[in-house]
N, C-alpha and C positions, 0 to 999 in steps of 0.2 A: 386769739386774744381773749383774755379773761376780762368780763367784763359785768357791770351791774348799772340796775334803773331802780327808779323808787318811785311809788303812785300813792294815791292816799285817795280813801272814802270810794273804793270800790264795791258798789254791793254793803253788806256786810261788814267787811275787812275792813280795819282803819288804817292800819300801814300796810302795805308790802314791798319787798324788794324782788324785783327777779332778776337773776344772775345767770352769766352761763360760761361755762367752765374752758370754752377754746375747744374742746373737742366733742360733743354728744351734739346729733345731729339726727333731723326727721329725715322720714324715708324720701324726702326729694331735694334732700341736702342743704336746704338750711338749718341755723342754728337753733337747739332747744333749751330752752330757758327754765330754769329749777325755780318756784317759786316759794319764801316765805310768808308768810302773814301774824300780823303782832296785834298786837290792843295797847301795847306799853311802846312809846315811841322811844324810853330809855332803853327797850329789849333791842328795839329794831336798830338806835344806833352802835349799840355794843354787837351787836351780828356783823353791821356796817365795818365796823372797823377790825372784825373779823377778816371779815372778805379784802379788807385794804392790805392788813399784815402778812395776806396767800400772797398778793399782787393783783388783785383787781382795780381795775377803775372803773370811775364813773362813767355811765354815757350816760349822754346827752341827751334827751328829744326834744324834735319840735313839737311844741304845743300849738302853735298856731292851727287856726281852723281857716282856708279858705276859701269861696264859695262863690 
């Protein structure tokens, strides 16, 4: 399944997206994830909806922290 996440104020990076295509996998078979990185949050959603017109979606995470 194609699929994409979006994070922001990582480090450095102000936007990223990282996406992963349904098929490119690490050596112990989970999924690897391509990542972009933007300054212009107009670039990042013009990429976004790049990635929407292939057939991507959104995932979801949970953000919650529990402890």
């Amino acid at each position: 399944m194609k699929d994409y996440y979006t994070t922001s104020n990582i480090g450095r990076a102000k936007y990223t997206v990282s996406y992963h295509d349904g098929i490119s996998k690490h050596k112990d078979g989970s999924a690897f994830y391509d990542i972009m990185i933007f300054k212009s949050k107009v670039k990042m959603n013009a990429f976004i909806d790049s990635l929407i017109t292939s057939g991507y979606k959104e995932k979801v995470l949970d953000k919650t922290i529990s402890m």
